[in-house]
N, C-alpha and C positions, 0 to 999 in steps of 0.2 A: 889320897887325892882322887882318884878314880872313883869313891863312894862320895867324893863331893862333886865330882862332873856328872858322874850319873845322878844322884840327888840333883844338881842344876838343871839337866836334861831333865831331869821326870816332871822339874817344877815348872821351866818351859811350856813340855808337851801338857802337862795338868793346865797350864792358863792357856795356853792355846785350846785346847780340847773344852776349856770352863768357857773362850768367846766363842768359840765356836758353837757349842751350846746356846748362849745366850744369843748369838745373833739367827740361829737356829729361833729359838722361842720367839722372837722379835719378829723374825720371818714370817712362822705361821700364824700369830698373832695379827700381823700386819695381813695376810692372808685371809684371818676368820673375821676381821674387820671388812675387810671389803666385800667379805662372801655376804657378809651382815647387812653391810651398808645395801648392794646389789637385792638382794632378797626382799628389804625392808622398801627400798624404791617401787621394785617390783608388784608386793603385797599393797603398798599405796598405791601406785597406778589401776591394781585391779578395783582393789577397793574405791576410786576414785572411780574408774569407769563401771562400777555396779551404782553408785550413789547417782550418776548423771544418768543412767539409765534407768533408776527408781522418778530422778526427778522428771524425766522426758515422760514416763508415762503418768506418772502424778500432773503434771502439765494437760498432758493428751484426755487424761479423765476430767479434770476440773474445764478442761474447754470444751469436752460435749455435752458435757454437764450444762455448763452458763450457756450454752447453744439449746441445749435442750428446752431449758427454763426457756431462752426467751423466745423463742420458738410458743410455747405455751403459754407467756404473757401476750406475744403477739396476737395467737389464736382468742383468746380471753377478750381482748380489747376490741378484735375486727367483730367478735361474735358483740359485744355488747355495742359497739357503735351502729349497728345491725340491728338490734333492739330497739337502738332510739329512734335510730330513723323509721323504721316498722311501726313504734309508738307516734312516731307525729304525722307518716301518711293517715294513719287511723283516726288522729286527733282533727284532720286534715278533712279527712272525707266525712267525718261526726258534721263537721262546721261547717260543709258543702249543703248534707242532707237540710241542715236543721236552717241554713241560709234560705233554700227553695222554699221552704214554709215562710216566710219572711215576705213583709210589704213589698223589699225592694225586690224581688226574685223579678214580678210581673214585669217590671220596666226593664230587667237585665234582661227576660226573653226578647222584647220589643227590640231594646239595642241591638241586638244580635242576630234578630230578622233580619234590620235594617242591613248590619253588615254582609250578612249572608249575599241579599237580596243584589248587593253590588258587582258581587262575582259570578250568581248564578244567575243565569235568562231562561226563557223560554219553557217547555215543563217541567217547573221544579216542584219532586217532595221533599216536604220538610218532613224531620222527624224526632219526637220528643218522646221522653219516658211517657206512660200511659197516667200517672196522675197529672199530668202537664196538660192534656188535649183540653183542658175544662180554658186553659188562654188561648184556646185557639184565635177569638178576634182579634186578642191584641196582637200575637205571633202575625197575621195575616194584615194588622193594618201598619207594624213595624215592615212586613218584606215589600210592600207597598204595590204588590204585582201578582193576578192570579197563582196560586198556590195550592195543593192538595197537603194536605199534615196525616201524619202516621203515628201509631203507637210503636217504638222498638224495644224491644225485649232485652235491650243489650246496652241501653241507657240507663245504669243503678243512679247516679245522681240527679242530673237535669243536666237543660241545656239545651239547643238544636243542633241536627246536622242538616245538611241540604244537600240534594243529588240532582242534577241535572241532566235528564233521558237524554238530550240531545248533544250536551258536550261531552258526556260523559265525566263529569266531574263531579269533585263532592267537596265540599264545606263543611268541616266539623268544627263547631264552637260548643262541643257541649263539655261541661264539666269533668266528665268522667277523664273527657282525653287531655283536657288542662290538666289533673292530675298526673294521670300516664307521663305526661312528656315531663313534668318534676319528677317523677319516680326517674323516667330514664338518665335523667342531668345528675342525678343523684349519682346513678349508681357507674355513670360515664367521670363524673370529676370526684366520686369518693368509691370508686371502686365497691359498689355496697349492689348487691341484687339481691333485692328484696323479696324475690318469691321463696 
């Protein structure tokens, strides 16, 4: 009887000792699971904050980039709208030149005595480009009031200006400066300076 208690006893302690075991394995299993799980979280969060960090500067290049370009589409367009206008002062001042040569040019000097002649009094020179003096009668019978007329070196199109010694004032109706103040309107509502 004693070799069946102790056989009972050994077979006890052998199943106790076998869940023990197992709950032992279960343990560290349960243990390498979560060290797994913790680690694998981990490895994703870093990996996660490298990929956000790739994509922030992949963002950050492709937006100085598309800044860059339009930056340079911009530059491209103000230069070529810069052109055009450039091309039609010159189209501009062709059609002034080639105007003076023209029948009506003589009656436009006249007009423009005339008005001149309203704001300036008493000794006024007039003064027109130097192939212009050949209308001197008619400039002098449009201001309708003694006049001396000048050649000025600084009138490329036509036109008159008139200066008055005594008021000290000046009348400019010549061409050159109707231009000028289109170039300035230009380059004042399209932001374009055309020198």
């Amino acid at each position: 009887m004693k070799s069946y208690k102790a056989s009972n006893f050994l077979n006890v302690i052998d199943k106790y000792a076998k869940r023990q075991r197992a709950n032992i394995i279960e343990e560290i299993k349960s243990q390498e699971e979560a060290a797994l799980r913790k680690a694998e979280a981990e490895i994703m969060e870093d990996a996660e904050a490298l990929i956000n960090k790739e994509l922030i500067n992949m963002k950050n290049k492709v937006s100085i980039e598309v800044s860059r370009k339009e930056l340079e589409e911009r530059k491209k367009i103000s230069r070529r709208r810069k052109e055009i206008m450039k091309d039609m002062f010159k189209e501009c001042h062709k059609r002034l030149l080639e105007f003076t040569l023209s029948e009506d040019y003589k009656q436009f000097l006249k007009q423009y005595s005339s008005e001149i002649s309203r704001v300036l009094t008493g000794d006024t020179g007039l003064f027109v480009k130097e192939e212009d003096l050949k209308y001197e009668k008619t400039i002098k019978e449009g201001f309708g009031k003694p006049c001396k007329i000048y050649a000025a070196k600084d009138i490329l199109i036509g036109g008159i200006r008139g200066y008055s010694l005594s008021k000290k004032i000046i009348a400019d109706e010549t061409l050159d400066a109707k231009l000028k103040e289109q170039e300035d309107w230009a380059a004042e509502n399209f932001g374009i300076l055309l020198v």
